[in-house]
C-alpha positions as CSV (number, residue, x, y, z in Angstrom):
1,X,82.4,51.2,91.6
2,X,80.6,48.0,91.8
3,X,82.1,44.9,90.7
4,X,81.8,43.2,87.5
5,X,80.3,39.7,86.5
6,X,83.7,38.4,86.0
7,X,85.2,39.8,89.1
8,X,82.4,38.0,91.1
9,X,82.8,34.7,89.0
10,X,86.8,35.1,89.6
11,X,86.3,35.5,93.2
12,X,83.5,32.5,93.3
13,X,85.4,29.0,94.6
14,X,85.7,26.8,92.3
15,X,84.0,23.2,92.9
16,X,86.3,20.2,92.2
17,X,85.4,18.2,89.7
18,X,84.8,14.5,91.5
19,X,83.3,11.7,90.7
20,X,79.8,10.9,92.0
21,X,80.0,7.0,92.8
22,X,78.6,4.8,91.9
23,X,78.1,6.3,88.5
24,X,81.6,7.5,88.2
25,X,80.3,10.9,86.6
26,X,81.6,14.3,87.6
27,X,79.6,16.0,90.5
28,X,80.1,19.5,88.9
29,X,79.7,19.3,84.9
30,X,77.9,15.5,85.1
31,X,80.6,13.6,82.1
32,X,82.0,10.7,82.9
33,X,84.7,11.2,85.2
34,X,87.5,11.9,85.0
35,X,86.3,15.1,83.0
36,X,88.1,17.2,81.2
37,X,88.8,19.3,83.7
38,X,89.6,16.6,86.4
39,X,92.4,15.3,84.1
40,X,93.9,18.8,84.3
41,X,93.8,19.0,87.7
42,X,95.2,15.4,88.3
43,X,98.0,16.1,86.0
44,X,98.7,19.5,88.0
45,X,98.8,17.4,90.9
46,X,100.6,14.4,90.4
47,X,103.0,16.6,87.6
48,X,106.2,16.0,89.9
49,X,105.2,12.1,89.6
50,X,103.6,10.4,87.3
51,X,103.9,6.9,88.7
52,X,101.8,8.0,91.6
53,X,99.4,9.0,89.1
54,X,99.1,6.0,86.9
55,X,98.5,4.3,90.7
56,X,95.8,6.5,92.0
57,X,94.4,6.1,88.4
58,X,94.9,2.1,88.7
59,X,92.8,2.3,92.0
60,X,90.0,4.2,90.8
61,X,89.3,1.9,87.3
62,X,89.2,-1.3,89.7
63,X,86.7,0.5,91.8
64,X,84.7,2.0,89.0
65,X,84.6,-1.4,86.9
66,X,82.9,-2.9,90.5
67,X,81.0,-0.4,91.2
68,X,79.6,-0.6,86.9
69,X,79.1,-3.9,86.9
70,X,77.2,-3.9,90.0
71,X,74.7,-1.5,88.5
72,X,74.1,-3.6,85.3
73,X,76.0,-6.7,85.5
74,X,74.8,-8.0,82.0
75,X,76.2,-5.5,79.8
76,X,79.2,-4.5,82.4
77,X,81.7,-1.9,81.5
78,X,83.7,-2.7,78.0
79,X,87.2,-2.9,79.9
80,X,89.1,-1.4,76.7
81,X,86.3,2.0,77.3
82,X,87.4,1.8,80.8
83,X,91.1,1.6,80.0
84,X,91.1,4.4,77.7
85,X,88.9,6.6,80.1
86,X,90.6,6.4,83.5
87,X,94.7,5.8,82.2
88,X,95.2,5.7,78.3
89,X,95.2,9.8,79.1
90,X,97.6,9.5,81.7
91,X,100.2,7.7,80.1
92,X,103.0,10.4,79.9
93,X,103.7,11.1,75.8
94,X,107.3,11.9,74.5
95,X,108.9,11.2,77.8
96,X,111.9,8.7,78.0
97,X,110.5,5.0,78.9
C-alpha cells in the first residue's frame, strides 16, 4: 500500500526554527524569532532549568538589540518590544519565587 500524505509529512525532519541574524526572524516560518514554535522548543529544552533559560535568553536580546540598531540606528529597537519578545515569555508563571 502506498503511503499517505501524512505518513510522508511525519517521517519528513523537521527544520528548527532559528533565528536568521541579523534580522532575528525565524529561518523556517519568517516571525520574529523566537516564534511560536521556538519558544516551545526552548522551554522543552531548558524545562529541567529555567535559569539557564532566562541566561541563554539574556544573551540572545543583547545580541539582537546590536545587531537592530546596527541596521537602523535612528529608530533602534523599543527595548520594552525587545524585553517582552525574547524573556517576558520565559519568565516561569505560578512557580514559587
Amino acid at each position: 500500500m502506498p503511503p499517505t500524505v501524512l505518513e510522508d509529512h511525519a517521517a519528513a525532519p523537521r527544520r528548527p526554527h532559528l533565528p536568521l541574524r541579523p534580522l532575528w526572524l525565524c529561518r523556517v516560518c519568517a516571525a520574529p524569532w523566537p516564534c511560536p514554535v521556538a519558544r516551545l522548543a526552548l522551554r522543552q529544552e531548558y524545562a529541567h532549568d529555567r535559569i539557564a533559560l532566562s541566561i541563554y535568553l539574556c544573551t540572545v536580546l543583547h545580541d539582537a538589540a546590536a545587531d537592530l540598531y546596527r541596521l537602523n540606528p535612528h529608530d533602534g529597537p523599543d527595548p520594552k518590544a525587545l524585553y517582552t519578545r525574547f524573556l517576558a515569555w520565559a519568565t516561569p508563571r505560578g512557580d514559587p519565587p
